[in-house]
N, C-alpha and C positions, 0 to 999 in steps of 0.2 A: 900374555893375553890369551884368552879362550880362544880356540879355533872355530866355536863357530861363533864368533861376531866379527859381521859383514856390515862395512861402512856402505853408504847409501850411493856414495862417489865415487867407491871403488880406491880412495887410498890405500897405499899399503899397510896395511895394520903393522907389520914388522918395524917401521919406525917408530910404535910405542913401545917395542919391546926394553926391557929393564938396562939391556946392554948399549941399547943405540940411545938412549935420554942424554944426548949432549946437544947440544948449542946447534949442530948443521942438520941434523934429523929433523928438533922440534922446528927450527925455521922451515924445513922443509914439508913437514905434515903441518902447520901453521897454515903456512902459504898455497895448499894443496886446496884448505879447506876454504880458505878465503876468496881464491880464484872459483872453485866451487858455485861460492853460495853469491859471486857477484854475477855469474853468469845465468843462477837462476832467473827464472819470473814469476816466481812462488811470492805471494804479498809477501811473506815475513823473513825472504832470505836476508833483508837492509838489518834485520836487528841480529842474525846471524854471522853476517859481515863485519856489524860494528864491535859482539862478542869477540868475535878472535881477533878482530884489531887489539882490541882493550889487551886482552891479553900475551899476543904479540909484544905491544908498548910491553908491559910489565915486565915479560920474561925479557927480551931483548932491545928496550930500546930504541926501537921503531916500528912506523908502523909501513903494511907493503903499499907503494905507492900505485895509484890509479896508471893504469897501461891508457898511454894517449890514442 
């Protein structure tokens, strides 16, 4: 990944890198970006939300569940 791209959240970009693409990284930058964007109050963080959900489901099988 280029070093200069700066995620807006502050994730680690190092969990995209080619060598960490297993199963506990992407859940990990998945879940980073989901907690993210539920925390926003930006109108359109819900359809951001609902992206990495989808995709979440697809790669692994669920999706992260709402903190009570």
């Amino acid at each position: 990944m280029p070093d200069d791209i700066e995620l807006p959240w502050g994730s680690d970009t190092s969990l995209l890198e080619e060598e960490n693409l297993d199963e506990e990284h992407i859940r990990t930058y998945l879940d980073e970006c989901i907690e993210h964007w539920r925390a926003s109050d930006a109108d359109f963080a819900e359809y951001y939300v609902d992206a990495f959900q989808s995709t979440r489901m697809s790669m692994l099988g669920e999706q992260l569940p709402e903190e009570d």
